[in-house]
N, C-alpha and C positions, 0 to 999 in steps of 0.2 A: 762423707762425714759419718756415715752409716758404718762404715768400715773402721771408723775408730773409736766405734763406742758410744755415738750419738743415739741418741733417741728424738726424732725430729721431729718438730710441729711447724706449723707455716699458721699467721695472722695477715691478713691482706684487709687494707681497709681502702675506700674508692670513693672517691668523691666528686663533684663537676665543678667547673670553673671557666669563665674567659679565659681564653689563651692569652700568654702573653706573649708578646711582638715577636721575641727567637721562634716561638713554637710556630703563630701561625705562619711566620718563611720558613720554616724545616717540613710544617706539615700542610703547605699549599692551604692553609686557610682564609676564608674571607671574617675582614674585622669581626663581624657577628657573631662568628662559630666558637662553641666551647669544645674544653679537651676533658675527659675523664683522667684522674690524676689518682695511682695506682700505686700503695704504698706496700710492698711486702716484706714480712719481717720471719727471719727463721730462728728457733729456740731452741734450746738441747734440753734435756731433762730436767735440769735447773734452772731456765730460764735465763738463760746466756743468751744472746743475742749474738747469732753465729753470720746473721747474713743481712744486707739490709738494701733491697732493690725499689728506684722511685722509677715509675714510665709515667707520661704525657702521651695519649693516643687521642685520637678524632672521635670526640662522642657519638658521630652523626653515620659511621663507618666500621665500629670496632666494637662488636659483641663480646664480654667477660663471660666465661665458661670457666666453672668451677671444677674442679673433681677431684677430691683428694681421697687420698686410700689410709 
């Protein structure tokens, strides 16, 4: 995107929650267990909304590590 002229930012906003029934059979979870629910969004210069990524991971297993340049 960079190569056509983008100017990129990323916004990630993260939240917790019970898992619901697909997640905890995809992610071997017991009823109890929450997921961190991971919404990232990418912007161009103007604020277009170029990309839009949702993840459900294991809160109890799954460190968020930031690092943006």
């Amino acid at each position: 995107m960079t190569d056509a002229g983008h100017i990129l930012r990323w916004e990630d906003t993260v939240s917790e929650r019970a898992a619901e029934s697909e997640e905890r059979t995809r992610l071997a979870l017991a009823s109890d267990q929450h997921v961190l629910l991971i919404w990232r969004r990418c912007y161009d210069q103007e604020d277009r909304i170029l990309e839009v990524t949702r993840r459900a991971i294991r809160a109890d297993r799954s460190p968020v590590v930031y690092r943006y340049e």
